[in-house]
Biopython code that builds the backbone (N, CA, C, O; Angstrom):
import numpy as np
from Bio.PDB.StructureBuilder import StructureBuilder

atoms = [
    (1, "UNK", "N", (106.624, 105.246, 89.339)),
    (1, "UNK", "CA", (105.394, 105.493, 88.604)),
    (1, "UNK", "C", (105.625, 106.765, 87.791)),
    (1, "UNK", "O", (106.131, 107.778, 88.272)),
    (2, "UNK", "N", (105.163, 106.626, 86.350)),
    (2, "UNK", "CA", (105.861, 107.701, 85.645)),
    (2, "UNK", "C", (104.472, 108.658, 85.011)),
    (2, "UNK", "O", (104.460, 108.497, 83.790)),
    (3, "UNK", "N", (103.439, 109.492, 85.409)),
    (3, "UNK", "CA", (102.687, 109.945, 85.116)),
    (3, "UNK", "C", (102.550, 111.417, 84.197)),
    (3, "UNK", "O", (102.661, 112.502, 84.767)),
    (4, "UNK", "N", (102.404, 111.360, 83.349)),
    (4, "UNK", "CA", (102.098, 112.622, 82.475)),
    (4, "UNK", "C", (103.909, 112.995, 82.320)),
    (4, "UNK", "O", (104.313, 114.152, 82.443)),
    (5, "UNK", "N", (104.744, 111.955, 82.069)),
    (5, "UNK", "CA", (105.942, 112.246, 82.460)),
    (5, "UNK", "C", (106.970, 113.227, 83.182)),
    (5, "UNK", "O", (107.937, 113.856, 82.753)),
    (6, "UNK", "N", (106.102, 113.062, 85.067)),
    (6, "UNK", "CA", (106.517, 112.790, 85.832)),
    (6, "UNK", "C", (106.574, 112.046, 86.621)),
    (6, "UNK", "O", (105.630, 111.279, 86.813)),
    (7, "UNK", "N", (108.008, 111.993, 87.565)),
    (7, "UNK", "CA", (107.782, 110.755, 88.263)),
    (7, "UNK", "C", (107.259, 111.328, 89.811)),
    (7, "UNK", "O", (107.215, 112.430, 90.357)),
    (8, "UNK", "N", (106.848, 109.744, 90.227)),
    (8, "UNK", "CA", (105.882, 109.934, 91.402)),
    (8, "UNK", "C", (106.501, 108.855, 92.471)),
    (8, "UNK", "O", (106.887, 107.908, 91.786)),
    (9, "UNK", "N", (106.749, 108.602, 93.792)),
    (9, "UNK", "CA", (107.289, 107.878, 94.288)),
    (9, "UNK", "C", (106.605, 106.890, 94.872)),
    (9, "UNK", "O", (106.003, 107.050, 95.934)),
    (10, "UNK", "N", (106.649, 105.590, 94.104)),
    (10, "UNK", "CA", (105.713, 104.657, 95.138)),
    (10, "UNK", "C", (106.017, 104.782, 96.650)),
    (10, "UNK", "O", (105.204, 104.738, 97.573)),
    (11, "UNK", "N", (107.440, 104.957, 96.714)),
    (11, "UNK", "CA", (107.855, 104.648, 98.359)),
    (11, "UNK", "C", (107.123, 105.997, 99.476)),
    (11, "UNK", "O", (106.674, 105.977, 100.623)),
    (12, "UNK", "N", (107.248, 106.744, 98.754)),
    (12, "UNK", "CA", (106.323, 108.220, 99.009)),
    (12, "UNK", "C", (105.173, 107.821, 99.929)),
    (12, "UNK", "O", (104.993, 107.955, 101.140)),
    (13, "UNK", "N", (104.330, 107.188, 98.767)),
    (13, "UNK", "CA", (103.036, 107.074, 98.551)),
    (13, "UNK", "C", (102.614, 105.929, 99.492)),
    (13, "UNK", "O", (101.596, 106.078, 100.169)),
    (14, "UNK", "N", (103.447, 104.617, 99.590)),
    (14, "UNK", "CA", (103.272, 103.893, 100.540)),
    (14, "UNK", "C", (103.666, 104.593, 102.198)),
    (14, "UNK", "O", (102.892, 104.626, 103.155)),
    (15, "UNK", "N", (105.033, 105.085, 102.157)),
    (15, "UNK", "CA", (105.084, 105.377, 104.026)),
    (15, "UNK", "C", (103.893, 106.336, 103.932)),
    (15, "UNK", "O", (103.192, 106.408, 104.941)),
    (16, "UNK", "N", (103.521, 107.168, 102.754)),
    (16, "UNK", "CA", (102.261, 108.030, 103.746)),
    (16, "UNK", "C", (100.830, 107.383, 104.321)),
    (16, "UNK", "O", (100.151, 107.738, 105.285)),
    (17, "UNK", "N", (100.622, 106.248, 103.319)),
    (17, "UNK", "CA", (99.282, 105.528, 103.788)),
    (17, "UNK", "C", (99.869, 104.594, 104.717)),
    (17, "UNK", "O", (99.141, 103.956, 105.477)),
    (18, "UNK", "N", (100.933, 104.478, 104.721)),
    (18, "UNK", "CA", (101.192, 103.027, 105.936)),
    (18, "UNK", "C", (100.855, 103.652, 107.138)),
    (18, "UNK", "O", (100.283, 102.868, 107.895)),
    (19, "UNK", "N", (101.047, 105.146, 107.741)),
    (19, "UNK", "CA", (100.497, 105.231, 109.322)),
    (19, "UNK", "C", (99.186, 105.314, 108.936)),
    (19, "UNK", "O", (98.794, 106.105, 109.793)),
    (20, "UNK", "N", (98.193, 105.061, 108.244)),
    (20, "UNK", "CA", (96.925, 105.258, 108.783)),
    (20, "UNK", "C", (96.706, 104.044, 110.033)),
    (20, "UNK", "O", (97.325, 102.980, 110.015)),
    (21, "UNK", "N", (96.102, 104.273, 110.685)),
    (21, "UNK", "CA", (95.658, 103.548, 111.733)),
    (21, "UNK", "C", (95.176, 102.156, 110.670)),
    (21, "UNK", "O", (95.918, 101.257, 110.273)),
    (22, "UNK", "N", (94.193, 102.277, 110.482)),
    (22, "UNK", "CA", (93.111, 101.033, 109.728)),
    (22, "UNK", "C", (94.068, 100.391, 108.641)),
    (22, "UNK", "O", (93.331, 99.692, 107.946)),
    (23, "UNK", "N", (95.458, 100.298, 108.139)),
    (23, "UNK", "CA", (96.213, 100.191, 106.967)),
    (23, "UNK", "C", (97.178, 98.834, 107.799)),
    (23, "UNK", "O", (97.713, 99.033, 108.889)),
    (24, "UNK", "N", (97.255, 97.677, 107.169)),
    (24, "UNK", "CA", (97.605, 96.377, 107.590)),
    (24, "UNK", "C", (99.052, 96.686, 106.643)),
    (24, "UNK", "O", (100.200, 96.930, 107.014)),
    (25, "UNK", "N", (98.621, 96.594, 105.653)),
    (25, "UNK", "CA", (99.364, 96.809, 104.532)),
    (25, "UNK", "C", (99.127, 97.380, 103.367)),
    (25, "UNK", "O", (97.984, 97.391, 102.911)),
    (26, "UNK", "N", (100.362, 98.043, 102.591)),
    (26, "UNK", "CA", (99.709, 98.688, 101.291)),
    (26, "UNK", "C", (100.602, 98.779, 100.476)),
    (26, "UNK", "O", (101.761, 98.684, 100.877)),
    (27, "UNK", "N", (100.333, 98.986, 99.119)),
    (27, "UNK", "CA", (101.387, 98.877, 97.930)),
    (27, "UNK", "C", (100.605, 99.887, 96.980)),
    (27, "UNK", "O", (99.392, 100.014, 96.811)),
    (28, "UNK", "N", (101.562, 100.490, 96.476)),
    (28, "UNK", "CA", (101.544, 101.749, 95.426)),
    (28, "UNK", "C", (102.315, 101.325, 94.262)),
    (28, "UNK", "O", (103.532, 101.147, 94.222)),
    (29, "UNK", "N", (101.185, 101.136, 93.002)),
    (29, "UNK", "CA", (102.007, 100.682, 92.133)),
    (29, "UNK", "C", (101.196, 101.797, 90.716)),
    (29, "UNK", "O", (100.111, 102.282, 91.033)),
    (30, "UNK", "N", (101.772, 102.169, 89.161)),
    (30, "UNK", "CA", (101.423, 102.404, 88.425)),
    (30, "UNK", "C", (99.752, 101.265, 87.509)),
    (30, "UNK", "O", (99.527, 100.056, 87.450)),
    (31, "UNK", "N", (99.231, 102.114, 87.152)),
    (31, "UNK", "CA", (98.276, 101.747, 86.000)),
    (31, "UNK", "C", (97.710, 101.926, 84.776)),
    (31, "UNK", "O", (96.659, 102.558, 84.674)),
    (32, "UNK", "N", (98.185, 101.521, 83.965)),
    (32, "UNK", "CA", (97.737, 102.272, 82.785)),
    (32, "UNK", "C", (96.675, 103.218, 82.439)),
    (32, "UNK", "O", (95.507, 102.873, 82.261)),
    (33, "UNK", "N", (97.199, 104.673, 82.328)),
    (33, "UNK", "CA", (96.099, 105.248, 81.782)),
    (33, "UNK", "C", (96.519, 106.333, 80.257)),
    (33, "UNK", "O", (97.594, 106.648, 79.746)),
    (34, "UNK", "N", (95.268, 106.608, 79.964)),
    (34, "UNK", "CA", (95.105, 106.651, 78.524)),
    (34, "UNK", "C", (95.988, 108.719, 78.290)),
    (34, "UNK", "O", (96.921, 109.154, 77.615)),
    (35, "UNK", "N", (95.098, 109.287, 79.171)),
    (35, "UNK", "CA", (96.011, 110.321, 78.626)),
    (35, "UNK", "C", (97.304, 110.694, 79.530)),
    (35, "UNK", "O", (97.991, 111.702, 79.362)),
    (36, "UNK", "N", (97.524, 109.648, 80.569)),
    (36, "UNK", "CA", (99.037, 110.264, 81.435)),
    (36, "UNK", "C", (100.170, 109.284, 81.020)),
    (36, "UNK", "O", (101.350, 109.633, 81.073)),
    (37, "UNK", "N", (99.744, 107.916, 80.562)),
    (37, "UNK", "CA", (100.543, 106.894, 80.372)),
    (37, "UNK", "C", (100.316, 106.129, 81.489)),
    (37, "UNK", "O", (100.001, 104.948, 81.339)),
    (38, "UNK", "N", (100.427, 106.621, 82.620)),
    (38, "UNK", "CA", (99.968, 105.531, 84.220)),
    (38, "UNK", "C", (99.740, 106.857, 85.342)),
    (38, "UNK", "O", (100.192, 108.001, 85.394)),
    (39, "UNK", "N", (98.837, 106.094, 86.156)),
    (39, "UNK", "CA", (98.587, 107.095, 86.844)),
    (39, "UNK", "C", (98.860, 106.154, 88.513)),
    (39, "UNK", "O", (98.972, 104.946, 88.302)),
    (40, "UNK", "N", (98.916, 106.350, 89.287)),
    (40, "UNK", "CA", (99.322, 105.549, 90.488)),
    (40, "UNK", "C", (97.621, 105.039, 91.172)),
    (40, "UNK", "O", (96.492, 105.515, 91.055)),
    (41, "UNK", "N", (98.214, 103.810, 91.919)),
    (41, "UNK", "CA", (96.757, 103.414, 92.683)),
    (41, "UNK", "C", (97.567, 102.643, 93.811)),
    (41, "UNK", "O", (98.575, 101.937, 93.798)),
    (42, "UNK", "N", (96.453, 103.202, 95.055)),
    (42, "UNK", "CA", (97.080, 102.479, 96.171)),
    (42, "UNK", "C", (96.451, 100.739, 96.385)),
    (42, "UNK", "O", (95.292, 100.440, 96.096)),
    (43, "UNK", "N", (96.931, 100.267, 96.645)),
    (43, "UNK", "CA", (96.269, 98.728, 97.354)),
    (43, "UNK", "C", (96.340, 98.277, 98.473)),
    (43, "UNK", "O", (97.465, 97.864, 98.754)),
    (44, "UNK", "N", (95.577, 98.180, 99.259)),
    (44, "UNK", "CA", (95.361, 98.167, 100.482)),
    (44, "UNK", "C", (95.124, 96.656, 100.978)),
    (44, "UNK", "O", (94.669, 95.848, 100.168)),
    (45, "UNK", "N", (95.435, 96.239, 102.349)),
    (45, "UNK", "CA", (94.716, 95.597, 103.297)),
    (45, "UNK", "C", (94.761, 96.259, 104.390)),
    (45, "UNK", "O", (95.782, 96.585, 104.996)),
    (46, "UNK", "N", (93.490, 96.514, 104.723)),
    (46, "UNK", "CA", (92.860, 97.077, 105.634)),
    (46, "UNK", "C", (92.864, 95.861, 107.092)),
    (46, "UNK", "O", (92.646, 94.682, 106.813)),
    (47, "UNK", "N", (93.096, 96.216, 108.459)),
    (47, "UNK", "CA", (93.341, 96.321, 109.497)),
    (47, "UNK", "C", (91.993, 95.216, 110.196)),
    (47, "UNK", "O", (90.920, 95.759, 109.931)),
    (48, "UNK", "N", (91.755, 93.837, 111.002)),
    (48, "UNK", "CA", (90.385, 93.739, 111.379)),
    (48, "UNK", "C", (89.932, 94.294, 111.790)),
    (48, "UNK", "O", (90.512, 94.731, 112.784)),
    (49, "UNK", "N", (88.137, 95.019, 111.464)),
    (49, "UNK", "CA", (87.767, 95.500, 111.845)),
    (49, "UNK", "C", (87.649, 96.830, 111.202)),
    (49, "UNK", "O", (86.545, 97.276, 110.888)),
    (50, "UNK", "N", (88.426, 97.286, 111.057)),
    (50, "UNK", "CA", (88.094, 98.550, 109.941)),
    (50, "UNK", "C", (87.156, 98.315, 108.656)),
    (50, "UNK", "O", (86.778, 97.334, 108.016)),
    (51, "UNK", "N", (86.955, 99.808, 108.595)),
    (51, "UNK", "CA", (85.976, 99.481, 107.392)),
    (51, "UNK", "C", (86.745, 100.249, 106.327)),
    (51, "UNK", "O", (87.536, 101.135, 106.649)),
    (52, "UNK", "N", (86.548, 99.960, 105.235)),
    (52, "UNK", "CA", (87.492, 100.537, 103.858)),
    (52, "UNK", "C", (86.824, 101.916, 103.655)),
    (52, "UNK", "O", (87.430, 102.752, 102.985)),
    (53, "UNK", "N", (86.072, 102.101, 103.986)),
    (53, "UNK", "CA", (85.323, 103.838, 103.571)),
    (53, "UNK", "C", (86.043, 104.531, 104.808)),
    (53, "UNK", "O", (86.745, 105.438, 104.361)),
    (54, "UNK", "N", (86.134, 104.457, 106.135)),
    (54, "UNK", "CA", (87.208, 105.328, 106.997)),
    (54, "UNK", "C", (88.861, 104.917, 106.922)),
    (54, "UNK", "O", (89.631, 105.568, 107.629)),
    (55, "UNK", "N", (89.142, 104.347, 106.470)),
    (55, "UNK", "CA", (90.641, 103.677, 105.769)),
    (55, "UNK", "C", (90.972, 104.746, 104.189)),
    (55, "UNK", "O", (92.019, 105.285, 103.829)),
    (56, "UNK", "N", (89.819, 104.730, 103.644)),
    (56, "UNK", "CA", (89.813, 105.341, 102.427)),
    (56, "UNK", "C", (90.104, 106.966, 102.752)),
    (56, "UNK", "O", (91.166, 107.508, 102.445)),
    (57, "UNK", "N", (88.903, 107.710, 103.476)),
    (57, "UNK", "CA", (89.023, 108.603, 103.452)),
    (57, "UNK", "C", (90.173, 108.946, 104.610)),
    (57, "UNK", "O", (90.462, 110.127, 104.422)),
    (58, "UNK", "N", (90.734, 108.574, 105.411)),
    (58, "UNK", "CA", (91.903, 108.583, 106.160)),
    (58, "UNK", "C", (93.101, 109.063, 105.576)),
    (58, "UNK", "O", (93.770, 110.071, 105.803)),
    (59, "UNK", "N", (93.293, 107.669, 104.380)),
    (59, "UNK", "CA", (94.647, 107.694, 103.667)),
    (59, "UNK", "C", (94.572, 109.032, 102.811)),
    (59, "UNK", "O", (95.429, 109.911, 102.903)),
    (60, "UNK", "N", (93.245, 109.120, 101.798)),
    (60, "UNK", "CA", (92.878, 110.905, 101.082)),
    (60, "UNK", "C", (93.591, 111.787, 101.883)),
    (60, "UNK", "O", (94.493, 112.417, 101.332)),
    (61, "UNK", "N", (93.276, 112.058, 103.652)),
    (61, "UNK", "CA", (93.155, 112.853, 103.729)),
    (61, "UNK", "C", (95.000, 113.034, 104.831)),
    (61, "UNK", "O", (95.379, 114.026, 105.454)),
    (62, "UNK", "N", (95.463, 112.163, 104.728)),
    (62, "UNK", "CA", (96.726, 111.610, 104.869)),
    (62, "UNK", "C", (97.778, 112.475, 103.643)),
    (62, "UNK", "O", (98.684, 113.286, 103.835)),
    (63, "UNK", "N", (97.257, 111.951, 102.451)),
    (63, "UNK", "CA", (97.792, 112.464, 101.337)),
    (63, "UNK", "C", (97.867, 113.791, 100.955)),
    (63, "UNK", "O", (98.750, 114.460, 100.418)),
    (64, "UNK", "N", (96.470, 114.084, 101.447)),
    (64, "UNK", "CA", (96.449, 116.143, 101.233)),
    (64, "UNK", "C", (97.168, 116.386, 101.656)),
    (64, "UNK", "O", (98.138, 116.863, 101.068)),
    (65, "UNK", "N", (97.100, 116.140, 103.332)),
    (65, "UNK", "CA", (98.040, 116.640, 104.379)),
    (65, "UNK", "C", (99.718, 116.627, 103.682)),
    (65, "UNK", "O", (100.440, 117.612, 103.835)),
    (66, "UNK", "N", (100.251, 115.250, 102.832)),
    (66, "UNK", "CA", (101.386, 115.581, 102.298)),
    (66, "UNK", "C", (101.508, 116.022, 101.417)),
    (66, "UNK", "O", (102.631, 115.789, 100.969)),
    (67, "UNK", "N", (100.708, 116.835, 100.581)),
    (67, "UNK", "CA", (100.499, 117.593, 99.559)),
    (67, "UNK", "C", (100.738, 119.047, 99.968)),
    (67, "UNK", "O", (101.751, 119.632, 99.584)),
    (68, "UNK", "N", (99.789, 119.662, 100.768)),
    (68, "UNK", "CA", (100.011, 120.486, 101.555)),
    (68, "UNK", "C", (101.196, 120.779, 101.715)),
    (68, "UNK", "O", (101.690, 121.648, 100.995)),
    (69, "UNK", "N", (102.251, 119.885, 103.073)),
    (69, "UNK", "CA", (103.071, 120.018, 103.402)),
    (69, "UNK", "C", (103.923, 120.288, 102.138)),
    (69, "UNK", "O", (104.610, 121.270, 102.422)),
    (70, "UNK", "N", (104.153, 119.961, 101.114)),
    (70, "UNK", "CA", (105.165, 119.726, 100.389)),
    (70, "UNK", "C", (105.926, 118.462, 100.297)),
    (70, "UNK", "O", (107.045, 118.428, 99.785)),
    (71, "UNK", "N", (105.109, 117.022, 100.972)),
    (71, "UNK", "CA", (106.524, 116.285, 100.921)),
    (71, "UNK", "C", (105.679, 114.836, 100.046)),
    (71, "UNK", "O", (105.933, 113.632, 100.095)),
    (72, "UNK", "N", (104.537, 115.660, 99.228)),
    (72, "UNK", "CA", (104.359, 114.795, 98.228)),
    (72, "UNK", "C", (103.558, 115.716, 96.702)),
    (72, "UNK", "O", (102.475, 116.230, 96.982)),
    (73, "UNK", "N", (103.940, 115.872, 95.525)),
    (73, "UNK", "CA", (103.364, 116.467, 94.575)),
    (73, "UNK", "C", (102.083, 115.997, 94.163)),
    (73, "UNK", "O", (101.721, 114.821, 94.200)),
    (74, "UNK", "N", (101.105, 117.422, 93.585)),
    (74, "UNK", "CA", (99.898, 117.035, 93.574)),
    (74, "UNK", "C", (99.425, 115.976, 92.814)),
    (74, "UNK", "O", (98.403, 115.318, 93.008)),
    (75, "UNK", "N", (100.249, 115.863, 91.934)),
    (75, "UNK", "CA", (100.035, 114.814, 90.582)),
    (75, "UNK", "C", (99.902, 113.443, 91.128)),
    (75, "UNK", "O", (99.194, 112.641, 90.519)),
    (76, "UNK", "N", (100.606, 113.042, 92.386)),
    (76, "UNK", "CA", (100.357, 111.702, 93.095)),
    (76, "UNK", "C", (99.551, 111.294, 93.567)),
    (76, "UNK", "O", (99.323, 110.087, 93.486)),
    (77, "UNK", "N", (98.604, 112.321, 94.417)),
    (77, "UNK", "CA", (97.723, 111.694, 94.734)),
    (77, "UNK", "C", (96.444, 110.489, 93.920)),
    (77, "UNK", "O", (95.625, 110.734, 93.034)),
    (78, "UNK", "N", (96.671, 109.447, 94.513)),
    (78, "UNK", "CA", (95.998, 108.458, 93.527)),
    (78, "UNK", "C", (94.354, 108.493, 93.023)),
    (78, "UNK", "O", (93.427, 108.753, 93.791)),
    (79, "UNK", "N", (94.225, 108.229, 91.820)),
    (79, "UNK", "CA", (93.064, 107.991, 91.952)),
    (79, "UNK", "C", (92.410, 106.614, 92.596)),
    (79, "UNK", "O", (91.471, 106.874, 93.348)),
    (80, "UNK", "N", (92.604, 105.687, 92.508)),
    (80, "UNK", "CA", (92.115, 104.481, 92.962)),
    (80, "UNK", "C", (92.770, 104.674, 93.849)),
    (80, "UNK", "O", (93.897, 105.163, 93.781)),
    (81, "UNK", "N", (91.769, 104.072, 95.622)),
    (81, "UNK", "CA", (92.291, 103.051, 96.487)),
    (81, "UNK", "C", (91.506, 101.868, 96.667)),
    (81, "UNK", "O", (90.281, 101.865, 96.785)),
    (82, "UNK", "N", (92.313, 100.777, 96.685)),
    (82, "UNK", "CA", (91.575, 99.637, 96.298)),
    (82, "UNK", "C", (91.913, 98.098, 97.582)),
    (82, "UNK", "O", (92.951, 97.536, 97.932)),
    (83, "UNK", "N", (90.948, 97.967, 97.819)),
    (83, "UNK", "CA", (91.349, 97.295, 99.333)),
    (83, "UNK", "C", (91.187, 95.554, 98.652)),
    (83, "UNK", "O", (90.279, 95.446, 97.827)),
    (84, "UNK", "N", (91.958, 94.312, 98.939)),
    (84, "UNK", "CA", (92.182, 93.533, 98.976)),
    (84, "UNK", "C", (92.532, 92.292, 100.198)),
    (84, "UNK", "O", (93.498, 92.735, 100.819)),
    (85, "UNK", "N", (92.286, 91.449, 100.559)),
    (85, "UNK", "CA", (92.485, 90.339, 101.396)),
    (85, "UNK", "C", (93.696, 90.481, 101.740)),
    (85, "UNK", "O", (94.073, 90.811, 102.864)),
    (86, "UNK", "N", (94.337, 90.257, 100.862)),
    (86, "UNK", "CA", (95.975, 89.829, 100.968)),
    (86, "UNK", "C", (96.926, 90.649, 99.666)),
    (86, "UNK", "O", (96.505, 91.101, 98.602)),
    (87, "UNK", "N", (97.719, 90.641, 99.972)),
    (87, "UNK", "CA", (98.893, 91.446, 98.755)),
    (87, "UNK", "C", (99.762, 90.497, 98.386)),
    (87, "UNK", "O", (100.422, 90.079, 99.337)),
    (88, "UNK", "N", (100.099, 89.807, 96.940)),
    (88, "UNK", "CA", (100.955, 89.128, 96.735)),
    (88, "UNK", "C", (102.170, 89.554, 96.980)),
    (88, "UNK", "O", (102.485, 90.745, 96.960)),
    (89, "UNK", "N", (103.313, 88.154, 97.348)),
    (89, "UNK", "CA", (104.022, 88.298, 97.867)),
    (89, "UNK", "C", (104.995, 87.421, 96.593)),
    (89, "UNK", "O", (104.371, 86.998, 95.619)),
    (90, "UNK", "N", (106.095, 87.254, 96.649)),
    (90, "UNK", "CA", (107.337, 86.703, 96.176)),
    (90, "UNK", "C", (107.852, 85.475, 96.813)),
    (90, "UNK", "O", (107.163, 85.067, 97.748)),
    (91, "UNK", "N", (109.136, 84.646, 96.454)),
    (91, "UNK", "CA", (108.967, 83.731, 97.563)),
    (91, "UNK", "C", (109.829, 83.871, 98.617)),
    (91, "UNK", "O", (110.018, 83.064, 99.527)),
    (92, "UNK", "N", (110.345, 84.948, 98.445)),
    (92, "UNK", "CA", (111.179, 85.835, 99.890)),
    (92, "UNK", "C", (110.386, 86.864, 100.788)),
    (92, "UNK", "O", (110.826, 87.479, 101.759)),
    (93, "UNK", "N", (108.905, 86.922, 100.155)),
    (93, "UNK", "CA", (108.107, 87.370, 100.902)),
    (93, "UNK", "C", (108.215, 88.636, 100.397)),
    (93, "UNK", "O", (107.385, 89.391, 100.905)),
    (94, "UNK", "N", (109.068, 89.254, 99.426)),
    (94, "UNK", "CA", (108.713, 90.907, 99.252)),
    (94, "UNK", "C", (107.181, 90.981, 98.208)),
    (94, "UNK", "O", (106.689, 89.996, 97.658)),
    (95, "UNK", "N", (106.774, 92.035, 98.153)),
    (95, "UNK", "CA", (105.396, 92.538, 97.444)),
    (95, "UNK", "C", (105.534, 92.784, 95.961)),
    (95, "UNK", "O", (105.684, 93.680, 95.131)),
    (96, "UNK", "N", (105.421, 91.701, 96.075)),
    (96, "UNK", "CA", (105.585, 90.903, 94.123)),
    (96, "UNK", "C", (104.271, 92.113, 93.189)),
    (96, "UNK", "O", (103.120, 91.760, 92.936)),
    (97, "UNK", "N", (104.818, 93.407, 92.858)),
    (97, "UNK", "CA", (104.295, 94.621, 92.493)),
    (97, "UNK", "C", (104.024, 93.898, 90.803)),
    (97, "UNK", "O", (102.978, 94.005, 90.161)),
    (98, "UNK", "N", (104.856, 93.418, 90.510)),
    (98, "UNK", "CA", (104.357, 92.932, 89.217)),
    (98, "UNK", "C", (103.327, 91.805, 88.923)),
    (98, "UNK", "O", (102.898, 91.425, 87.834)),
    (99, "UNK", "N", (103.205, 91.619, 89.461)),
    (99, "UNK", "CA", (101.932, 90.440, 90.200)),
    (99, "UNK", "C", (100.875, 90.884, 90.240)),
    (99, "UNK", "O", (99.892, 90.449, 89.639)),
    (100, "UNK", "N", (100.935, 92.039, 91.126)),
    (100, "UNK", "CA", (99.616, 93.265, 91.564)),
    (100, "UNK", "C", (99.148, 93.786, 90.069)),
    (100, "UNK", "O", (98.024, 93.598, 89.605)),
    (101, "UNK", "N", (100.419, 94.599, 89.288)),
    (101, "UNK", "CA", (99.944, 95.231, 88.363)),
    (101, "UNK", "C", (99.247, 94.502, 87.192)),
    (101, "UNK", "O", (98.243, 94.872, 86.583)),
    (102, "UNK", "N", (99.967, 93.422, 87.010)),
    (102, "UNK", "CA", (98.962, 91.973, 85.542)),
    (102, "UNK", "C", (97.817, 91.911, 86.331)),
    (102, "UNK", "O", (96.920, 92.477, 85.708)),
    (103, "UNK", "N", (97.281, 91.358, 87.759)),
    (103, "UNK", "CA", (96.283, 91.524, 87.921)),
    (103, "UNK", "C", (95.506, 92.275, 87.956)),
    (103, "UNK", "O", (94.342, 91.877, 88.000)),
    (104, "UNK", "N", (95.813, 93.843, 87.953)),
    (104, "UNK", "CA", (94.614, 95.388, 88.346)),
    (104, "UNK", "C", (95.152, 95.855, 86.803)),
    (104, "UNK", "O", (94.957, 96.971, 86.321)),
    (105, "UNK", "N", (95.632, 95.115, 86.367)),
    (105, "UNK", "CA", (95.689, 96.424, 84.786)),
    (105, "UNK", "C", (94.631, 96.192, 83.892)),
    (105, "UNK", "O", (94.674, 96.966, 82.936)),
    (106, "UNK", "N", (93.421, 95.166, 83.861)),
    (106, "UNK", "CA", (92.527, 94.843, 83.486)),
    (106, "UNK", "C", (90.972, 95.421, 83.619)),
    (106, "UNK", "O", (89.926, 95.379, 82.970)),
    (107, "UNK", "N", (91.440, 95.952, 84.787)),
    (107, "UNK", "CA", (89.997, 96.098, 85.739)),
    (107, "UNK", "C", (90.191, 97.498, 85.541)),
    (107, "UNK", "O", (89.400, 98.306, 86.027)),
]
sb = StructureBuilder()
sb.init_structure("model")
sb.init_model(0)
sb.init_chain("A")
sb.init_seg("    ")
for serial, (resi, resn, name, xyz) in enumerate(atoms, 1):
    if name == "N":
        sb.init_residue(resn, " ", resi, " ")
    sb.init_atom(name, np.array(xyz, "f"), 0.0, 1.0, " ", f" {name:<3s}", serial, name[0])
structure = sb.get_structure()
């Protein structure tokens, strides 16, 4: 993800939201925006039973924490987290990110 031209690490950005407790699965991909060029957004499936507002503020506060630490730059933290059913997949089963992005680059 290449924002305000820097780069930002999806893989980063995913292992930090993947331990949230409430986080099934998640994918970090770029989105077009107007004055950075893309800015990152997480996508979520959330866990049964969880609710996306303590999932949400979890992963936020997940992210400070690696901000803080140093082992993620401030510029990453996403603006969107955006919770979904299911995450497309490929037909080897990896997280068909280009899939994700034609679909959320609209919205």
């Amino acid at each position: 993800i290449k924002s305000g031209g820097e780069w930002i690490s999806s893989l980063a950005l995913e292992s930090t939201a993947s331990v949230v407790a409430g986080v099934a699965e998640v994918a970090a991909i770029g989105l077009p925006d107007r004055k950075w060029g893309e800015r990152p957004c997480l996508v979520v499936v959330a866990r049964p039973g969880a609710t996306a507002g303590a999932v949400e503020a979890a992963i936020r506060a997940e992210i400070d924490d690696g901000i803080a630490g140093g082992r993620l730059s401030k510029w990453s933290a996403p603006e969107r987290i955006l919770f979904v059913e299911a995450l497309p997949k490929t037909s080897v089963g990896k997280l068909d990110k280009k899939a994700l992005r034609a679909s959320l680059a609209t919205q």
